[in-house]
C-alpha positions, 0 to 999 in steps of 0.5 A: 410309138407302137411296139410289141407284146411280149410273153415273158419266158420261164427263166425271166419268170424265175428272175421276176418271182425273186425280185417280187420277194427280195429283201432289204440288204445291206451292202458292204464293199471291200477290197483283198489282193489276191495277186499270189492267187491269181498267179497260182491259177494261171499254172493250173491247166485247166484253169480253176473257175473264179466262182469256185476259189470265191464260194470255197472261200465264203464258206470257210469264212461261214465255218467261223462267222456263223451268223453266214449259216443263219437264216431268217424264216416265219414258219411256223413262227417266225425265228433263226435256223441255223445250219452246220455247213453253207450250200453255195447258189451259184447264178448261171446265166443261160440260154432258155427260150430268150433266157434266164438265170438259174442257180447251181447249188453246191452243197458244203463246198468248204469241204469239197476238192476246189477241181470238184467245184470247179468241174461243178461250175463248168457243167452248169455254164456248159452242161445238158440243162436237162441233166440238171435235176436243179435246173429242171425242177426251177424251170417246171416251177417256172411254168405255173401259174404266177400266184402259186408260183409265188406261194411256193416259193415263200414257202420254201424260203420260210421254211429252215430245212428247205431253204438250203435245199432250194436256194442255198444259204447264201449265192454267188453271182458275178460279172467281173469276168466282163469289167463290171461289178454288182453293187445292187441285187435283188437277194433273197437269201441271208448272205449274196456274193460278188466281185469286180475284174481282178485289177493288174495289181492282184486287188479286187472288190468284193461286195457282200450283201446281208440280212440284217435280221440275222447279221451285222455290219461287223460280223459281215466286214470280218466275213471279207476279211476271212474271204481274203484270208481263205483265199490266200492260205488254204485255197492257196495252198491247195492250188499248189498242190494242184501245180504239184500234182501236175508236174509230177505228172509231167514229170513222169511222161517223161 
Protein backbone atom coordinates (compact mmCIF):
# COMPACT_ATOMS: atom_id res chain seq x y z
CA UNK A 1 0.00 0.00 0.00
CA UNK A 2 1.31 3.60 -0.76
CA UNK A 3 0.99 6.39 1.59
CA UNK A 4 2.67 9.60 1.81
CA UNK A 5 5.70 11.16 3.20
CA UNK A 6 5.20 13.40 5.83
CA UNK A 7 7.68 16.24 7.43
CA UNK A 8 7.51 16.28 10.89
CA UNK A 9 6.57 19.53 12.36
CA UNK A 10 8.28 21.46 14.92
CA UNK A 11 5.73 20.66 18.14
CA UNK A 12 6.31 16.62 17.07
CA UNK A 13 9.88 17.62 17.07
CA UNK A 14 10.03 18.66 20.46
CA UNK A 15 7.71 15.42 21.70
CA UNK A 16 10.13 13.24 19.49
CA UNK A 17 13.95 15.08 21.05
CA UNK A 18 12.08 14.26 24.91
CA UNK A 19 11.10 10.78 24.31
CA UNK A 20 14.77 10.42 22.52
CA UNK A 21 16.15 11.33 25.94
CA UNK A 22 13.40 10.03 28.49
CA UNK A 23 14.32 8.10 31.39
CA UNK A 24 13.33 4.75 33.03
CA UNK A 25 10.68 5.80 35.75
CA UNK A 26 8.97 4.10 38.25
CA UNK A 27 5.47 4.26 38.42
CA UNK A 28 3.05 4.76 41.38
CA UNK A 29 -0.58 4.78 41.36
CA UNK A 30 -2.65 5.83 44.02
CA UNK A 31 -6.16 7.09 44.84
CA UNK A 32 -7.41 10.32 47.09
CA UNK A 33 -10.83 11.69 47.39
CA UNK A 34 -11.24 15.03 46.66
CA UNK A 35 -14.98 15.22 46.85
CA UNK A 36 -15.04 18.46 49.38
CA UNK A 37 -12.65 19.89 46.82
CA UNK A 38 -14.53 19.46 44.14
CA UNK A 39 -17.59 20.85 45.34
CA UNK A 40 -15.55 23.98 46.61
CA UNK A 41 -14.72 24.43 43.06
CA UNK A 42 -18.17 24.20 41.33
CA UNK A 43 -18.87 27.43 43.74
CA UNK A 44 -16.09 29.56 42.48
CA UNK A 45 -17.10 31.55 39.31
CA UNK A 46 -14.90 31.11 37.00
CA UNK A 47 -13.84 27.71 37.74
CA UNK A 48 -10.46 27.03 39.38
CA UNK A 49 -8.49 24.96 36.40
CA UNK A 50 -7.71 21.17 38.01
CA UNK A 51 -4.13 21.54 36.70
CA UNK A 52 -3.64 24.55 39.16
CA UNK A 53 -5.26 22.71 42.46
CA UNK A 54 -2.91 19.43 41.17
CA UNK A 55 0.65 21.52 40.92
CA UNK A 56 0.02 23.69 44.03
CA UNK A 57 -0.53 20.50 45.70
CA UNK A 58 2.66 18.67 44.54
CA UNK A 59 4.51 21.18 45.19
CA UNK A 60 3.73 21.76 48.73
CA UNK A 61 4.01 17.99 49.20
CA UNK A 62 7.93 19.16 47.68
CA UNK A 63 8.07 21.47 50.63
CA UNK A 64 8.23 18.22 52.70
CA UNK A 65 9.35 15.35 50.64
CA UNK A 66 12.57 17.10 49.39
CA UNK A 67 13.82 14.26 47.23
CA UNK A 68 10.74 16.00 44.57
CA UNK A 69 13.04 19.09 44.43
CA UNK A 70 16.33 16.93 43.40
CA UNK A 71 17.47 16.36 40.21
CA UNK A 72 19.89 14.16 38.93
CA UNK A 73 22.61 16.00 36.13
CA UNK A 74 26.21 14.59 34.90
CA UNK A 75 27.97 18.02 34.53
CA UNK A 76 30.15 18.58 35.30
CA UNK A 77 30.13 15.25 36.95
CA UNK A 78 27.85 13.65 37.49
CA UNK A 79 25.94 14.01 41.13
CA UNK A 80 22.21 15.88 42.84
CA UNK A 81 21.17 19.51 42.85
CA UNK A 82 18.84 20.34 44.94
CA UNK A 83 16.63 23.04 44.43
CA UNK A 84 14.91 25.45 47.49
CA UNK A 85 11.22 25.50 45.83
CA UNK A 86 9.55 23.41 42.65
CA UNK A 87 8.93 24.99 39.00
CA UNK A 88 5.87 23.08 37.70
CA UNK A 89 5.73 21.98 33.61
CA UNK A 90 2.66 22.13 32.70
CA UNK A 91 2.10 20.07 29.04
CA UNK A 92 -0.41 22.14 27.03
CA UNK A 93 -1.34 20.47 23.98
CA UNK A 94 -1.83 23.16 21.23
CA UNK A 95 -2.46 23.95 17.62
CA UNK A 96 1.34 24.49 15.89
CA UNK A 97 1.54 23.43 12.24
CA UNK A 98 -0.17 19.77 12.74
CA UNK A 99 0.38 20.18 16.34
CA UNK A 100 2.17 19.62 19.48
CA UNK A 101 2.82 19.89 22.99
CA UNK A 102 4.55 22.66 24.74
CA UNK A 103 5.18 23.22 28.33
CA UNK A 104 4.27 26.40 30.61
CA UNK A 105 6.39 26.75 33.70
CA UNK A 106 5.38 27.78 36.67
CA UNK A 107 7.67 29.10 39.00
CA UNK A 108 7.26 28.28 42.96
CA UNK A 109 3.89 27.68 42.56
CA UNK A 110 3.53 26.53 46.42
CA UNK A 111 3.53 29.82 47.01
CA UNK A 112 1.64 31.54 44.06
CA UNK A 113 -2.45 32.62 44.90
CA UNK A 114 -4.36 29.38 43.12
CA UNK A 115 -6.66 32.34 40.79
CA UNK A 116 -2.83 33.35 39.89
CA UNK A 117 -1.94 29.50 38.40
CA UNK A 118 -5.28 29.21 37.52
CA UNK A 119 -5.02 32.51 35.15
CA UNK A 120 -1.47 31.08 34.03
CA UNK A 121 -3.10 27.62 33.14
CA UNK A 122 -5.64 29.45 30.82
CA UNK A 123 -3.25 31.90 29.10
CA UNK A 124 -1.08 28.77 27.85
CA UNK A 125 -4.29 26.74 26.77
CA UNK A 126 -5.73 29.84 25.12
CA UNK A 127 -3.37 32.48 24.91
CA UNK A 128 -1.23 34.35 21.90
CA UNK A 129 1.40 31.34 21.72
CA UNK A 130 3.50 34.42 20.40
CA UNK A 131 3.02 36.06 23.84
CA UNK A 132 4.95 33.28 25.24
CA UNK A 133 8.60 33.76 25.69
CA UNK A 134 8.62 29.57 26.79
CA UNK A 135 6.56 28.79 24.17
CA UNK A 136 8.63 30.89 21.42
CA UNK A 137 12.11 29.78 22.70
CA UNK A 138 10.73 25.71 22.65
CA UNK A 139 9.61 26.40 18.93
CA UNK A 140 12.91 28.16 17.57
CA UNK A 141 14.69 25.13 19.14
CA UNK A 142 12.35 23.36 17.23
CA UNK A 143 13.39 24.20 13.98
CA UNK A 144 17.27 23.34 14.09
CA UNK A 145 19.04 20.69 13.18
CA UNK A 146 17.85 17.51 15.04
CA UNK A 147 21.70 16.74 16.25
CA UNK A 148 22.18 20.05 17.97
CA UNK A 149 18.75 20.11 18.98
CA UNK A 150 19.72 17.08 20.75
CA UNK A 151 22.89 18.23 22.09
CA UNK A 152 21.19 21.01 23.82
CA UNK A 153 18.83 19.70 25.04
CA UNK A 154 21.06 17.24 27.16
CA UNK A 155 22.78 19.87 27.95
CA UNK A 156 20.04 21.89 29.75
CA UNK A 157 19.13 18.74 31.44
CA UNK A 158 22.37 18.08 32.82
CA UNK A 159 22.94 21.17 34.12
CA UNK A 160 21.56 21.80 37.97
CA UNK A 161 20.65 25.85 37.53
CA UNK A 162 19.20 25.38 34.10
CA UNK A 163 16.89 22.46 34.29
CA UNK A 164 14.29 24.54 36.22
CA UNK A 165 14.72 27.22 33.80
CA UNK A 166 14.14 24.95 30.97
CA UNK A 167 11.93 22.05 32.07
CA UNK A 168 10.66 22.68 35.50
CA UNK A 169 11.74 20.26 38.49
CA UNK A 170 8.87 18.19 37.85
CA UNK A 171 5.47 18.17 35.06
CA UNK A 172 2.16 17.92 34.88
CA UNK A 173 0.41 16.26 32.24
CA UNK A 174 -3.33 15.18 32.15
CA UNK A 175 -5.88 13.88 30.32
CA UNK A 176 -8.95 13.29 32.82
CA UNK A 177 -10.91 15.86 31.61
CA UNK A 178 -11.48 13.41 28.73
CA UNK A 179 -11.85 9.89 30.75
CA UNK A 180 -8.57 8.46 30.44
CA UNK A 181 -5.63 8.64 32.73
CA UNK A 182 -1.72 8.17 31.76
CA UNK A 183 -0.15 5.32 32.95
CA UNK A 184 3.21 5.59 30.83
CA UNK A 185 5.19 8.84 29.93
CA UNK A 186 8.13 9.58 28.13
CA UNK A 187 9.43 11.78 31.60
CA UNK A 188 12.42 13.54 31.40
CA UNK A 189 12.25 15.10 34.60
CA UNK A 190 12.62 13.65 38.35
CA UNK A 191 8.95 13.82 39.32
CA UNK A 192 5.94 13.54 36.23
CA UNK A 193 2.16 13.98 37.51
CA UNK A 194 -0.94 12.98 36.44
CA UNK A 195 -4.43 11.87 37.17
CA UNK A 196 -7.57 10.10 35.91
CA UNK A 197 -11.49 11.78 35.65
CA UNK A 198 -12.81 12.75 38.96
CA UNK A 199 -15.12 9.70 39.91
CA UNK A 200 -19.05 10.59 41.38
CA UNK A 201 -17.73 9.66 44.57
CA UNK A 202 -14.85 12.51 44.76
CA UNK A 203 -12.11 9.80 44.33
CA UNK A 204 -9.51 9.96 41.83
CA UNK A 205 -6.29 8.59 40.57
CA UNK A 206 -3.20 9.85 40.66
CA UNK A 207 0.06 8.47 38.89
CA UNK A 208 3.23 9.73 39.81
CA UNK A 209 6.31 8.77 37.92
CA UNK A 210 10.03 8.98 39.44
CA UNK A 211 13.77 9.14 38.90
CA UNK A 212 15.22 6.42 40.98
CA UNK A 213 18.49 7.91 40.78
CA UNK A 214 17.02 10.63 43.20
CA UNK A 215 13.97 8.92 44.92
CA UNK A 216 12.29 5.85 46.22
CA UNK A 217 9.24 4.05 46.35
CA UNK A 218 8.48 5.24 49.65
CA UNK A 219 9.31 8.88 49.70
CA UNK A 220 7.22 9.16 46.15
CA UNK A 221 3.88 7.12 48.07
CA UNK A 222 4.23 9.39 51.13
CA UNK A 223 4.25 12.43 48.07
CA UNK A 224 0.33 10.95 47.29
CA UNK A 225 -0.28 10.89 50.18
CA UNK A 226 0.50 14.65 51.14
CA UNK A 227 -0.77 15.54 47.41
CA UNK A 228 -4.08 14.14 49.00
CA UNK A 229 -3.51 16.17 52.09
CA UNK A 230 -2.79 19.63 50.43
CA UNK A 231 -5.43 19.26 48.29
CA UNK A 232 -8.11 18.90 51.07
CA UNK A 233 -6.50 21.44 53.83
CA UNK A 234 -4.88 24.33 52.53
CA UNK A 235 -6.10 24.50 48.85
CA UNK A 236 -9.14 23.63 50.51
CA UNK A 237 -9.41 26.20 52.53
CA UNK A 238 -8.08 28.91 50.08
CA UNK A 239 -11.25 28.00 47.80
CA UNK A 240 -13.44 29.07 50.41
CA UNK A 241 -11.83 31.89 50.94
CA UNK A 242 -12.05 32.49 47.12
CA UNK A 243 -16.30 31.32 47.56
CA UNK A 244 -16.00 34.05 50.59
CA UNK A 245 -14.56 36.54 48.48
CA UNK A 246 -17.14 36.41 45.87
CA UNK A 247 -20.14 36.58 48.17
CA UNK A 248 -19.01 39.41 49.84
CA UNK A 249 -18.92 40.76 46.57
CA UNK A 250 -22.30 39.65 45.75
CA UNK A 251 -23.14 40.62 48.83
CA UNK A 252 -22.25 44.41 48.16
CA UNK A 253 -23.95 44.85 44.76
CA UNK A 254 -26.53 44.66 46.55
Amino acid sequence: MKGRRLSLPPGRRIVADMAQLSIGSPILLGRINVREVRDARMRVMPRVAWPALFMKAYAIAAHEVTELRRIYVKLPWPHIYELPSSVAALVVEREIAQGGLLLARFRNPADTPLATLDAGVRTAKYGDIRANRAFVEALRLARLPMPLRRVLLWTGLNIGRQVPRLFGTFAISVLGGQGATILDTIAVWPGFLSYGPIAPDGTVEIVISVDHRVIDGGPAARAIRLIGDALNGPLLAELSGLIRSRLGEEGGDC
